[in-house]
C-alpha atoms as one frame of an Amber mdcrd trajectory, in Angstrom:
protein
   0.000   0.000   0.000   3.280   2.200   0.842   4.410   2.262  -3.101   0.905
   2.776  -4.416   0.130   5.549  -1.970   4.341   7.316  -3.075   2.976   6.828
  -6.975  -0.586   8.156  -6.527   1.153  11.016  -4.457   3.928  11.204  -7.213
   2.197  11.613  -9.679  -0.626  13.963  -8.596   1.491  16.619  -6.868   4.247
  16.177  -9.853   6.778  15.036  -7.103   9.882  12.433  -7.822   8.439   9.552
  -5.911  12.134   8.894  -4.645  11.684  11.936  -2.550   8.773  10.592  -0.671
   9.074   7.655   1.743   6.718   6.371   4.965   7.803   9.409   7.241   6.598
  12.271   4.264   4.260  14.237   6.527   1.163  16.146   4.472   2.269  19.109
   5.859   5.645  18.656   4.044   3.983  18.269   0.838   1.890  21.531   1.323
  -1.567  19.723   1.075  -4.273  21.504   2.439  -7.876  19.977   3.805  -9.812
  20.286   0.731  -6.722  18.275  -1.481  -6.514  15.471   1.586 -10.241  15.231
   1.384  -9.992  14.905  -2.654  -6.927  12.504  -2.164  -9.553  10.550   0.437
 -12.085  10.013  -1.484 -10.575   9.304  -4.851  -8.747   6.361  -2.977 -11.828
   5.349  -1.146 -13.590   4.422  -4.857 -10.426   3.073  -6.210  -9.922   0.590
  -2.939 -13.599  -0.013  -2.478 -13.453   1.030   1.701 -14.603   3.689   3.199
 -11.334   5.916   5.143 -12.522   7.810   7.698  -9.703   8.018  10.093 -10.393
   8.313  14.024  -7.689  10.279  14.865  -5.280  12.616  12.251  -2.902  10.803
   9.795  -0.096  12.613   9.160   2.227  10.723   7.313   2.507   8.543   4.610
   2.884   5.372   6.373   0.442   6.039   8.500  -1.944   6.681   5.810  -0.496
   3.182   4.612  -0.850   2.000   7.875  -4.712   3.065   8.315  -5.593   1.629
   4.648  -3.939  -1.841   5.617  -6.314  -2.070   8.459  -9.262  -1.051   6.152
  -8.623  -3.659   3.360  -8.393  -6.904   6.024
């Protein structure tokens, strides 16, 4: 889930996925509430889950980390 979050995140913010890795915060990458909401919800109809974190996610890996738990 790691590499497919680093290409999704690649490629839609035009980023060389080698610079992003499981400790990337959100913040880092300059994304504000309406983008992480977009980002949400165009990976909730790819995966199929709904992703409505209990707490705030704000890395990478933890996003990785939260989807994992959704898809089992």
């Amino acid at each position: 889930m790691l590499e497919k979050l680093i290409d999704y995140l690649s490629k839609e913010l035009d980023i060389p996925a080698e610079e992003l890795d499981r400790d990337t915060t959100f913040e880092s990458l300059h994304l504000d509430s309406l983008d992480t909401v977009e980002m949400m919800m165009e990976l909730e109809a790819e995966l199929g889950v709904d992703l409505e974190p209990e707490s705030k996610i704000l890395t990478i890996g933890e996003l990785a980390d939260f989807i994992e738990t959704k898809l089992d």
